[in-house]
Backbone as a printed PyTorch tensor [residue, N CA C, xyz], in Angstrom:
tensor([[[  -6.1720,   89.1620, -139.2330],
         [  -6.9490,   90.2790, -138.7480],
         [  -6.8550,   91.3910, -139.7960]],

        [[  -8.2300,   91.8290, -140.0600],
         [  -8.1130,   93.4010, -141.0230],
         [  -7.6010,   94.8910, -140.2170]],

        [[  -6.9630,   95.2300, -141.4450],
         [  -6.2070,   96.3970, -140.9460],
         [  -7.3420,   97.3720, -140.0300]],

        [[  -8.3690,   97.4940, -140.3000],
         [  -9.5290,   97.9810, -139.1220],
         [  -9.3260,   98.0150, -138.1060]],

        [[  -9.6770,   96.1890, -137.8030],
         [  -9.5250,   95.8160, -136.3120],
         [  -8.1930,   95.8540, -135.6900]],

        [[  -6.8740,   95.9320, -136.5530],
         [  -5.8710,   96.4370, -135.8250],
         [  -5.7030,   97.8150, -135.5420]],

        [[  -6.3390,   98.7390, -136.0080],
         [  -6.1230,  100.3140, -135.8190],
         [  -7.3690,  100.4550, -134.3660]],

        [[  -8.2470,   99.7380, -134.5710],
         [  -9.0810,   99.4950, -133.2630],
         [  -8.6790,   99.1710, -132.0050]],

        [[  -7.9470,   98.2270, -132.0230],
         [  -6.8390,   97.9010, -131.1730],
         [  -5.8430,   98.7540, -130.9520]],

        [[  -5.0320,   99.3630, -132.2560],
         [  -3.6730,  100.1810, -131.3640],
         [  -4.4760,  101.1850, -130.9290]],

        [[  -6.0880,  101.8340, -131.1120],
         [  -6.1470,  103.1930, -130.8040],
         [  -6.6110,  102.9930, -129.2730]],

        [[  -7.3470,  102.2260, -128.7850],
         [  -8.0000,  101.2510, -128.3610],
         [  -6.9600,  101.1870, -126.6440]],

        [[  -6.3160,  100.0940, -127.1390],
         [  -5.4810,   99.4410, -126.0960],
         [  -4.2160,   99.7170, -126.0700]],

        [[  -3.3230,  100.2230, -126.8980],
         [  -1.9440,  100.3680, -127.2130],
         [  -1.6270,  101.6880, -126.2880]],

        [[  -0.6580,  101.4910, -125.1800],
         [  -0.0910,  102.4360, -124.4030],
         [   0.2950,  101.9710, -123.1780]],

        [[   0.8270,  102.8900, -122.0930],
         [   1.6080,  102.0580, -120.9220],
         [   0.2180,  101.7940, -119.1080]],

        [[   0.0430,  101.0560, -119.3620],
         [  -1.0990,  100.8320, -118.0790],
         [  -0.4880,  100.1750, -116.8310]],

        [[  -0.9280,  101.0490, -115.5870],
         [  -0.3710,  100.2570, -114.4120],
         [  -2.1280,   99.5560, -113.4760]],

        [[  -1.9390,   98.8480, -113.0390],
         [  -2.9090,   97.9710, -111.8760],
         [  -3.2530,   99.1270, -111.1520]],

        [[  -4.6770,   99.1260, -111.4320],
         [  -5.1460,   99.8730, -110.1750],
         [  -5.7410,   98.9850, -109.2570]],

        [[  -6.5340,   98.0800, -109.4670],
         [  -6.9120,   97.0890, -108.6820],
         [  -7.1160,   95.8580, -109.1450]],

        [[  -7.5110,   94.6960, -108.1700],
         [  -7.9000,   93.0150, -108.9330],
         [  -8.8150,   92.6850, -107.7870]],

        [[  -9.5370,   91.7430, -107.7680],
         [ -10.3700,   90.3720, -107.6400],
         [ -10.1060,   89.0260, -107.7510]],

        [[ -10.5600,   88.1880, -107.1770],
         [ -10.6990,   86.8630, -107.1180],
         [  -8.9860,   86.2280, -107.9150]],

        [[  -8.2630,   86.7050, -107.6090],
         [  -6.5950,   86.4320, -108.0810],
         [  -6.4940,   84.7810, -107.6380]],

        [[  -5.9840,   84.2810, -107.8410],
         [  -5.4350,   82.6120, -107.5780],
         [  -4.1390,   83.1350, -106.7840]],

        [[  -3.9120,   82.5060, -105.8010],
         [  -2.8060,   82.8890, -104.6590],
         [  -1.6950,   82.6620, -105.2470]],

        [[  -1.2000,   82.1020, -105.9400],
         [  -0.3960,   82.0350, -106.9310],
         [   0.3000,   83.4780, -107.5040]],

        [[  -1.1220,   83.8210, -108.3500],
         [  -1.0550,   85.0860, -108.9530],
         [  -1.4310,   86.4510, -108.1800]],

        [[  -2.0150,   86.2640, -107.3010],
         [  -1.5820,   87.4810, -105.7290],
         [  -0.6140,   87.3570, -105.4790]],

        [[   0.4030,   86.3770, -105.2520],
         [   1.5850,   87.0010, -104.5420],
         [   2.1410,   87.4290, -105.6320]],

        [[   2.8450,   87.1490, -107.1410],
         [   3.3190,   87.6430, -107.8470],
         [   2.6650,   89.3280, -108.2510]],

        [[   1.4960,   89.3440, -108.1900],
         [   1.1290,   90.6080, -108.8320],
         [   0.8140,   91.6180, -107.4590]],

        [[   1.3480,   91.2640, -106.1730],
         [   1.7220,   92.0880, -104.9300],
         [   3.1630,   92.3200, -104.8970]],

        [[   4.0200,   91.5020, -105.2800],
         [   5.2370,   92.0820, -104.8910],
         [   5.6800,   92.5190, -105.7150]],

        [[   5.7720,   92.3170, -107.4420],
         [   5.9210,   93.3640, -108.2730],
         [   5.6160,   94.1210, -108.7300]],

        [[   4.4880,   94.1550, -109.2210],
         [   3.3350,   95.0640, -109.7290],
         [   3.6910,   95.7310, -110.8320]],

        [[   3.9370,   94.5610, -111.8690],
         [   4.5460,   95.8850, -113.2240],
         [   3.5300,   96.0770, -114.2440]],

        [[   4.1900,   97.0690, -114.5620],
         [   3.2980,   98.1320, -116.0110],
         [   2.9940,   97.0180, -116.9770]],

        [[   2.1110,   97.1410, -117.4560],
         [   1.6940,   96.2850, -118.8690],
         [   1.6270,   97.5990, -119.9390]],

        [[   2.7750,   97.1810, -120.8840],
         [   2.6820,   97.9200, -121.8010],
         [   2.5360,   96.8510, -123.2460]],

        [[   1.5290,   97.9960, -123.7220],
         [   1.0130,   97.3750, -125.5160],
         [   1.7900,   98.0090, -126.5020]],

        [[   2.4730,   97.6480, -127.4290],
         [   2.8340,   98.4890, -128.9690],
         [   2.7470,   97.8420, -130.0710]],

        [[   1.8930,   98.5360, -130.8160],
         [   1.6990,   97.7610, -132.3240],
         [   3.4980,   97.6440, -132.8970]],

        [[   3.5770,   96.6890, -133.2190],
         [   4.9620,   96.0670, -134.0310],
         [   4.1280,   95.7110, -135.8950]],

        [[   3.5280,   96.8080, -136.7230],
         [   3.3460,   96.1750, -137.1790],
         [   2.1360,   95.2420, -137.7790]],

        [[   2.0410,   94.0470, -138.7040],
         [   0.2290,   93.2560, -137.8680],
         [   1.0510,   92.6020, -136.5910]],

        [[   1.2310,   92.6490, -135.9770],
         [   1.1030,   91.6920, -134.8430],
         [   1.5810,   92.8190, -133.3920]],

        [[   1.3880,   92.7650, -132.3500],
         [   1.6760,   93.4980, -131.1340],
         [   2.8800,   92.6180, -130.2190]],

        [[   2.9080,   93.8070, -129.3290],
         [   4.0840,   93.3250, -128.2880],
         [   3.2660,   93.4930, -126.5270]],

        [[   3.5330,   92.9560, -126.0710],
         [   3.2690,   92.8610, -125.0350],
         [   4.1260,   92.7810, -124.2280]],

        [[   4.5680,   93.9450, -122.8990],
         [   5.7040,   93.5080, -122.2020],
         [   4.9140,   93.9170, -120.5210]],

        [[   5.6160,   93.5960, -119.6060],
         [   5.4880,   93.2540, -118.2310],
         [   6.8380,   94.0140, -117.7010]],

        [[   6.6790,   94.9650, -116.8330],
         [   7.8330,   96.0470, -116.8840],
         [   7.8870,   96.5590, -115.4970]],

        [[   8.9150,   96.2780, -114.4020],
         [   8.8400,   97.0190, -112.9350],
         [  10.0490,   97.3390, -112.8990]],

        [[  10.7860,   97.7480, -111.7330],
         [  11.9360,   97.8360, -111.4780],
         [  12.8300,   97.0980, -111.3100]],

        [[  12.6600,   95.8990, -111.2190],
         [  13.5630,   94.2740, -110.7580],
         [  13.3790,   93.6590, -112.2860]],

        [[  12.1780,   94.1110, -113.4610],
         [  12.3970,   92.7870, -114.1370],
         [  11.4420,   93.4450, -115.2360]],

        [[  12.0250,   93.2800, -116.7910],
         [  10.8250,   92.6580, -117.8110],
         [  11.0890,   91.5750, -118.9090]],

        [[   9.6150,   91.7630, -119.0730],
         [   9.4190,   90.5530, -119.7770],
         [   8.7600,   90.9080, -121.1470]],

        [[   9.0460,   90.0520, -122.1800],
         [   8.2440,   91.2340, -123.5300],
         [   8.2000,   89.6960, -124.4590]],

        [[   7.0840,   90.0990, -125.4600],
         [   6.7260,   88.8800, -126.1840],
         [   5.8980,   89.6750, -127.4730]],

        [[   6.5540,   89.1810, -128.6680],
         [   5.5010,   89.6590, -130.0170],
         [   4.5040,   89.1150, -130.2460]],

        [[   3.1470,   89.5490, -130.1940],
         [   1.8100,   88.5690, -130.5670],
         [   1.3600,   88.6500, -131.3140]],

        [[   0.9890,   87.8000, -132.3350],
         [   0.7680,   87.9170, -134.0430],
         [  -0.7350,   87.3200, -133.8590]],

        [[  -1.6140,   87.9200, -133.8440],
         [  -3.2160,   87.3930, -134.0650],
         [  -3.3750,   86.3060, -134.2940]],

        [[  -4.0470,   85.0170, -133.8710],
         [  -4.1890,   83.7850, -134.1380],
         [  -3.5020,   83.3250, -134.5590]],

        [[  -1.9740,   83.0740, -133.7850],
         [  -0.7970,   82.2830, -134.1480],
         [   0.0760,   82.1830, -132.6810]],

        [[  -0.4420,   80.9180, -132.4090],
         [  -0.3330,   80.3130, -131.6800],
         [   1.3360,   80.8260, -130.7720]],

        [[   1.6410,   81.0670, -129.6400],
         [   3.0650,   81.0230, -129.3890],
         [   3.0090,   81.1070, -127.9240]],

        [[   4.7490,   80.6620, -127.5080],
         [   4.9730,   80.3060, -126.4380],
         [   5.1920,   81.4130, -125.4830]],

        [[   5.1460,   81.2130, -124.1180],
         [   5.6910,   82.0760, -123.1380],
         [   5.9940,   81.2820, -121.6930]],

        [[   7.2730,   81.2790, -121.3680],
         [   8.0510,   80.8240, -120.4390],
         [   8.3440,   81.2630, -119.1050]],

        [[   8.1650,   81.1540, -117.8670],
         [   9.3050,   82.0770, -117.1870],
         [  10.5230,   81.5630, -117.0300]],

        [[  11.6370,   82.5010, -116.6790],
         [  12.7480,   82.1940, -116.6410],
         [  12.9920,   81.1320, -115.9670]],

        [[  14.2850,   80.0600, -115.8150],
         [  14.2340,   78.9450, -114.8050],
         [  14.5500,   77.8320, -114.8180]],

        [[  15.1560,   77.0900, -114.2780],
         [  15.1840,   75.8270, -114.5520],
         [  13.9070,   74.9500, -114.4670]],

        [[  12.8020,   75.8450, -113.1170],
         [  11.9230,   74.8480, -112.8460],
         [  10.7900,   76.6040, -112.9740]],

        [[   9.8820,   76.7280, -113.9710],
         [   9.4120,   77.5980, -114.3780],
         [   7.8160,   77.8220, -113.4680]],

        [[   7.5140,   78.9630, -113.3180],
         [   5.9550,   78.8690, -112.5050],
         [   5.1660,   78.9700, -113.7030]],

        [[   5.6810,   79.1770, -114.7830],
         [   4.4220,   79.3470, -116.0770],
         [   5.3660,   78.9190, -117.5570]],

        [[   4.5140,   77.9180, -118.0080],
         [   4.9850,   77.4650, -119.6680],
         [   3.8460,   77.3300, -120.2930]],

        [[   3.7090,   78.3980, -120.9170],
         [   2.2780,   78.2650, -121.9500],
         [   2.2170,   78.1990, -123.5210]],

        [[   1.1980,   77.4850, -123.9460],
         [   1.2480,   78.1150, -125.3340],
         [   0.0210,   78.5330, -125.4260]],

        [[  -0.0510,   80.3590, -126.3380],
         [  -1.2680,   80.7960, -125.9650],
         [  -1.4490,   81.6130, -127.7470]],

        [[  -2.8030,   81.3830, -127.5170],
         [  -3.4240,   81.7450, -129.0220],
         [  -4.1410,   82.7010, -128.7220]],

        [[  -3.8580,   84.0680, -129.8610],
         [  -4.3910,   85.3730, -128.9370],
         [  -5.6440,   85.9880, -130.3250]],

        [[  -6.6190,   86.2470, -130.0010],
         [  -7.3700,   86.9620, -131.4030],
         [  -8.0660,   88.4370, -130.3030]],

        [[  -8.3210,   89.0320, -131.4130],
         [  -9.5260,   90.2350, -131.3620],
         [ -10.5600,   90.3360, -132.2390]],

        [[ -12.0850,   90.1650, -131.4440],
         [ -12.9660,   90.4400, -132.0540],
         [ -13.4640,   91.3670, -131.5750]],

        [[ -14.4970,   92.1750, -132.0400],
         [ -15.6850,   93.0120, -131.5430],
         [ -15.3450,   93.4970, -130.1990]],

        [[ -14.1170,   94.1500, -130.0100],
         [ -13.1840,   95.0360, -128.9680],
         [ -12.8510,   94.1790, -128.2040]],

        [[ -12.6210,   92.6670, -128.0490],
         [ -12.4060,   92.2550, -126.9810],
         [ -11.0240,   90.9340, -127.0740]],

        [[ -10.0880,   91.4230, -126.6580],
         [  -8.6290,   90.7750, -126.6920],
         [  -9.0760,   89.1170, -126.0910]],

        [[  -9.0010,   88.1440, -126.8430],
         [  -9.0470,   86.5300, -126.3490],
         [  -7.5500,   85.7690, -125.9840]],

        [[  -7.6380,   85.4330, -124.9450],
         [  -6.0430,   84.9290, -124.8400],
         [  -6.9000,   83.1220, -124.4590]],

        [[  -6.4080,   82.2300, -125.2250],
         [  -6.4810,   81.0070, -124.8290],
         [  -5.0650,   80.4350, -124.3000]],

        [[  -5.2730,   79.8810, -123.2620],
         [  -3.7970,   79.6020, -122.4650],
         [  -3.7490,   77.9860, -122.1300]],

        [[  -3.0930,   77.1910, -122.7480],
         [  -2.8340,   75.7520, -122.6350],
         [  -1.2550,   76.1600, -121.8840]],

        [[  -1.4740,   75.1110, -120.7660],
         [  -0.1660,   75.1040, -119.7200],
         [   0.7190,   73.9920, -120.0910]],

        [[   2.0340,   74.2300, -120.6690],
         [   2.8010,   72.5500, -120.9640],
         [   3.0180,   72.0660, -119.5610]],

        [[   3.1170,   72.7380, -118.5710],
         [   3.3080,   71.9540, -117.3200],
         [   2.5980,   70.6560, -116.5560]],

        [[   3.1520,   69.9250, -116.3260],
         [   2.6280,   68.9240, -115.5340],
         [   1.8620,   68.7450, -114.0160]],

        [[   1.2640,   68.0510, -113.2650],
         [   1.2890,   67.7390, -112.1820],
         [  -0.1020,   69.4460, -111.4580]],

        [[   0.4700,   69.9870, -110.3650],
         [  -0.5810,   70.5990, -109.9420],
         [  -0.3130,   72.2860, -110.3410]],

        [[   0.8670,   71.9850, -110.7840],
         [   1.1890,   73.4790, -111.5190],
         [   0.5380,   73.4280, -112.9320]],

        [[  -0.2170,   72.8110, -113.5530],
         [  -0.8950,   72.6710, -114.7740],
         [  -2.3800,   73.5050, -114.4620]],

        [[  -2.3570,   74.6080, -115.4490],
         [  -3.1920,   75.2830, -115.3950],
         [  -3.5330,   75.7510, -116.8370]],

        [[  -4.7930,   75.5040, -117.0220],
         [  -5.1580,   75.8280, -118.5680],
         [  -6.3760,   76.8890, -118.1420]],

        [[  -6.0270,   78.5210, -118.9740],
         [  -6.9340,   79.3760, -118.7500],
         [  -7.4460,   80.1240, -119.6270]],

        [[  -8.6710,   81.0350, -120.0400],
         [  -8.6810,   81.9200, -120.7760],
         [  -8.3680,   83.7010, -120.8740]],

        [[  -8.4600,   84.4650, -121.2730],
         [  -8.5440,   85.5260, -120.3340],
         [  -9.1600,   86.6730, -122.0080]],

        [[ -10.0840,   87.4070, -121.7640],
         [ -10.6890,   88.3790, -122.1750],
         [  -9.9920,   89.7750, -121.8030]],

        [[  -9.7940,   90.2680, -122.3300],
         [  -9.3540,   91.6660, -122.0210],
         [ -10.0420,   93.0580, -123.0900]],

        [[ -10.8200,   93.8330, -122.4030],
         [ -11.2740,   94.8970, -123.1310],
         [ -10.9830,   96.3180, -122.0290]],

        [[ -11.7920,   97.3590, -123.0270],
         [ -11.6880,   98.7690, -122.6940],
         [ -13.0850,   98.8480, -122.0590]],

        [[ -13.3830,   99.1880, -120.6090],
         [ -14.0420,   99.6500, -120.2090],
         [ -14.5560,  101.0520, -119.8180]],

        [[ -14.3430,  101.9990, -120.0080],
         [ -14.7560,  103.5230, -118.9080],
         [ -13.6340,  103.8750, -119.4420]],

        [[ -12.6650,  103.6780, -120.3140],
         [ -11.3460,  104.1350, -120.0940],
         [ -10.2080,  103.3070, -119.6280]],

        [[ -10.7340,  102.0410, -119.0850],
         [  -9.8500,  101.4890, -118.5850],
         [  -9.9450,   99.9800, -118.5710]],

        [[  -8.3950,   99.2720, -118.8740],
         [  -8.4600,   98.2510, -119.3730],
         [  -9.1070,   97.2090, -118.4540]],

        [[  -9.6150,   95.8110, -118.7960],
         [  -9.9950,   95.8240, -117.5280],
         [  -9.7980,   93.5790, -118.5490]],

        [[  -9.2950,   92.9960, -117.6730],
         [  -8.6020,   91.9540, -117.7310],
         [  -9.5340,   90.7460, -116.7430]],

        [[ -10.1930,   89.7040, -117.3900],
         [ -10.6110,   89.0310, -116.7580],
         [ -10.4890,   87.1790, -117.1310]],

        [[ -10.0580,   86.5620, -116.1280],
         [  -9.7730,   85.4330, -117.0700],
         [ -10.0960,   84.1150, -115.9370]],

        [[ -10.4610,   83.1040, -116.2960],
         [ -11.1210,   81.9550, -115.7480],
         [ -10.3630,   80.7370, -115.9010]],

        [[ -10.6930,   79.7780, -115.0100],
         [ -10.0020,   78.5730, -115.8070],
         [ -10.7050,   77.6090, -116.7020]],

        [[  -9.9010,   77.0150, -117.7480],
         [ -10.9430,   76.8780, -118.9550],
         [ -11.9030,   75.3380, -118.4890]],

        [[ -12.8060,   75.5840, -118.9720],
         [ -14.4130,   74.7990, -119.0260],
         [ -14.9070,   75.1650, -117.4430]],

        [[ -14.5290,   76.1200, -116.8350],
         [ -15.0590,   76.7120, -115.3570],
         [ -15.3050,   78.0460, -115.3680]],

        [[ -16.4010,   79.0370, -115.9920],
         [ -15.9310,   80.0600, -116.1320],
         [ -16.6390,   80.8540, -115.1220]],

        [[ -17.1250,   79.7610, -114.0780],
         [ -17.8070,   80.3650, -112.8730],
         [ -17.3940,   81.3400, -112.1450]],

        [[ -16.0800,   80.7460, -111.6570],
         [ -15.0590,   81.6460, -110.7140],
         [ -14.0130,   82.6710, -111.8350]],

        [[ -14.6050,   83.7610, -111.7230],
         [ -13.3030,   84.9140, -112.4550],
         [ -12.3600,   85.4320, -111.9110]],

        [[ -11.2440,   85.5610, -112.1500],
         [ -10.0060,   87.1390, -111.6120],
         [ -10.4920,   87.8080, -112.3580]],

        [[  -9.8720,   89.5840, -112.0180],
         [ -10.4620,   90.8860, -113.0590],
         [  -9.6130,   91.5440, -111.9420]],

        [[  -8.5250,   92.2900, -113.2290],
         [  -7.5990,   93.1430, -113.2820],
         [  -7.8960,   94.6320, -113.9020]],

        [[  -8.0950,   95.3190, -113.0500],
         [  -8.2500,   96.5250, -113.6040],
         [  -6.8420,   97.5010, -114.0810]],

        [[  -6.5020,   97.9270, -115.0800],
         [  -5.6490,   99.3570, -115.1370],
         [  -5.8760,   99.8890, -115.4130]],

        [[  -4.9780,  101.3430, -115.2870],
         [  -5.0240,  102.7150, -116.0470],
         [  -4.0970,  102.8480, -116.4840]],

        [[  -4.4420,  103.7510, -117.5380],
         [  -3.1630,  104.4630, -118.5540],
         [  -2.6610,  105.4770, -117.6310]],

        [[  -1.0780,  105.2970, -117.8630],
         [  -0.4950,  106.7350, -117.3640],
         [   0.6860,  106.7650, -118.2370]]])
């Protein structure tokens, strides 16, 4: 990525955002994003960003280097999410491709788009070759 499109990005998206609202969530991902509800915070590290997941019980933080491929786990012996996900930015709009290593009916392969709308981030992601049915996560900066 050119130093451009990363200054586009930190000016862009980089700061601490909480959920103001969602849509079409997978029950899965409603109950997790009802009972914790944490901050998504962005910080340029750099070329590559950080991404962390932040409440009072728990975070979670991961460095994302533009089209380079990497993992994300949850904690566990028996995990609700093992992904490997390839992240780019084009033309303002954050691409997350999400391949699930999991097996069986917990295997979920998704995409998710994330841009700046009105001011506010706004997160939408499908499951991949279905992009009929969407979730869409709205936040705000505070």
């Amino acid at each position: 990525m050119d130093s451009n499109s990363m200054e586009e990005f930190e000016k862009n998206f980089c700061g601490k955002w909480k959920m103001e609202s969602e849509e079409n969530l997978c029950e899965e991902d409603r109950k997790m994003m009802t009972s914790v509800q944490p901050a998504l915070i962005l910080e340029r590290k750099g070329d590559a960003i950080e991404q962390t997941y932040k409440d009072d019980n728990f975070t979670f933080s991961q460095v994302v280097t533009f089209g380079v491929p990497y993992e994300s786990k949850a904690p566990g012996d028996s995990p609700m999410y093992h992904n490997i996900t390839t992240c780019t930015f084009k033309d303002g709009v954050m691409h997350n491709d999400v391949v699930s290593q999991l097996t069986g009916e917990k295997k979920r392969d998704f995409e998710v788009d994330v841009k700046i709308e009105g001011g506010k981030l706004v997160t939408t992601d499908w499951q991949k070759g279905d992009p009929s049915v969407k979730a869409k996560r709205v936040y705000v900066k505070f």
